[in-house]
C-alpha positions, 0 to 999 in steps of 0.5 A: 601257770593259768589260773585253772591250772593253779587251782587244780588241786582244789577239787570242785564237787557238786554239794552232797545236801544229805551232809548238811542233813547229817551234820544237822542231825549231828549238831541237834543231837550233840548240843541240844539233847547232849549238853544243852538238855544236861543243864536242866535236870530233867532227862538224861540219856546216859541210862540210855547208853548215850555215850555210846549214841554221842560216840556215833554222832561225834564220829559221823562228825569225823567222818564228814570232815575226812570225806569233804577233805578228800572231795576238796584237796589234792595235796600234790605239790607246795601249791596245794598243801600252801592253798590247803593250810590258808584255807584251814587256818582261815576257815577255823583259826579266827573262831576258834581263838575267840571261843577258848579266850572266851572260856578262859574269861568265864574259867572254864578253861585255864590259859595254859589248856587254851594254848595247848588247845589252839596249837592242836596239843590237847590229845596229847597233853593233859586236861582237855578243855571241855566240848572244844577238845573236839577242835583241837583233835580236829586240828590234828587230823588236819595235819595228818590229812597232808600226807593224803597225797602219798602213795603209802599214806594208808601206811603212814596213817596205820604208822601213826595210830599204832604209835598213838595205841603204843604211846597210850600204855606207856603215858596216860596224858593221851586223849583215849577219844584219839583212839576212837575217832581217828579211825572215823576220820580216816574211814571218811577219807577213804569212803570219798573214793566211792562217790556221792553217799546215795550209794551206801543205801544199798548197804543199809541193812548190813549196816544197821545189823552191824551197829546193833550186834557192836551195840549188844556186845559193847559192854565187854569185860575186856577194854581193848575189845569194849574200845574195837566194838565202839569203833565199829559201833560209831563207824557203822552207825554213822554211814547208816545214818548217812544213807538216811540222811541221803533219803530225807535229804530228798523230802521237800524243805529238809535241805534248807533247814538242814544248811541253815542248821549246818551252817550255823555248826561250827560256831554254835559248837564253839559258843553254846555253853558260854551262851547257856552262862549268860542264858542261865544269868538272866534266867532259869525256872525254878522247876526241871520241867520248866527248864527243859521247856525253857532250853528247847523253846528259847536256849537251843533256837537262840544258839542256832541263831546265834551260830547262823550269825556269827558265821554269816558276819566272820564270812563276811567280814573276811570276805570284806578283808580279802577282797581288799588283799586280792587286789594286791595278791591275786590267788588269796582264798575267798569265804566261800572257798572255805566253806569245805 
């Protein structure tokens, strides 16, 4: 087997610059004005309904990660689902291990949450460590991407988040934010098939229509229907927001602010509340005004630096370490094949 013919099931799509704008915007929100900005008592948006605006961003992130799953991968064979885990396991693993033994260091998880959180457990067995609950619920959806390339998958997807709903009335321990965004990011894999995201303008209005109606009947007495509204609130909220991240993608310097930001997500998410720690140690006005000042000046730059980074020194580090292995293995993953 050539070589193009081994790396066929890796799929190789020009790079969409309104993702970056939406994970950019995505990431701005979450930890700087979701987490960053609650530790200095000077504005909250949860009077503003912001559990259900961070539902909207958390969900884009879903679907982001479902539609570049699909855009990379075809699982059709050994091959390819072997390609896929390597790729994975490489691109998230490493980090991810560092930043729950870091918070297991600092408390703010214990090591029994950070082991059931590594092996992708935490939606299902109770506490859920905070902010990288996400990561473990992430690594769950990886593993439920491999049977994208059955036929029946939509069957077995549907299969699955049945089970999920039905094993939730019986046993409590199961993340109710499973429920939510599991349905984001298959919706991200299916939105692949219709191609670059500048096609969901033309569906803007509808969109934006949509999310508002979800908006003002959010707040049902019922909860499976107030759950069914958030859905369609974080889904329809977030595909306008990628349609306007695919115009502002077109203004001159917003890509390269945007893939600097994008770049530098993943590890900021990870490493953002252990650096507030530190931040805070060393310093932290007396005043609410002076710490917002202080957060949005100082703390939320520096964690993007720090994100930039860090992913900057694990690429090439890994890259260092593989090349090393490629001599004598030909076929390993580079960093920049992982970067899906």
């Amino acid at each position: 087997m050539n070589s193009a013919t081994a790396d066929c099931n890796r799929r190789t799509a020009p790079r969409d610059p309104s993702l970056d704008v939406a994970r950019a915007l995505s990431m701005v929100y979450i930890i700087v004005l979701w987490h960053l900005l609650s530790y200095t008592g000077a504005f909250s948006f949860v009077p503003y309904g912001g559990e259900y605006i961070t539902s909207v961003f958390l969900g884009l992130f879903f679907i982001i990660s479902g539609y570049l799953l699909k855009s990379k991968y075809d699982i059709t064979g050994r091959a390819a689902l072997k390609k896929y885990l390597t790729r994975r396991v490489l691109r998230i693993m490493p980090i991810y291990a560092v930043a729950l033994a870091s918070f297991v260091m600092v408390a703010m998880c214990t090591p029994r949450e950070a082991l059931f959180a590594f092996l992708g457990l935490s939606s299902f067995i109770p506490p859920q460590p905070m902010t990288l609950w996400f990561v473990s619920m992430i690594l769950f959806f990886y593993v439920c991407f491999l049977v994208s390339g059955l036929r029946c998958k939509y069957v077995v997807w549907t299969a699955i988040y049945a089970l999920i709903i039905v094993a939730s009335h019986f046993y409590d321990g199961i993340d109710p934010r499973l429920i939510l965004y599991f349905p984001c990011f298959i919706f991200g894999i299916s939105l692949q098939k219709i191609g670059r995201t500048e096609q969901l303008t033309k569906g803007g209005g509808i969109l934006f229509v949509l999310s508002v109606l979800a908006l003002l009947l959010i707040e049902s007495p019922a909860p499976a229907l107030d759950r069914l509204l958030t859905i369609c609130l974080a889904i329809s909220a977030s595909v306008l927001l990628l349609s306007l991240s695919e115009r502002a993608a077109r203004i001159k310097g917003v890509n390269v602010a945007a893939g600097f930001i994008a770049y530098s997500s993943l590890v900021a998410y990870m490493f953002h509340r252990q650096l507030m720690m530190v931040f805070i140690h060393f310093y932290w006005p007396g005043s609410s005004n002076g710490r917002l000042i202080y957060v949005l000046l100082f703390c939320a730059p520096a964690v993007i630096l720090f994100g930039y980074a860090g992913q900057k020194i694990y690429d090439l580090t890994l890259n260092f370490l593989l090349g090393l292995g490629q001599r004598r293995s030909p076929g390993i993953p580079s960093a920049t094949d992982r970067q899906a």
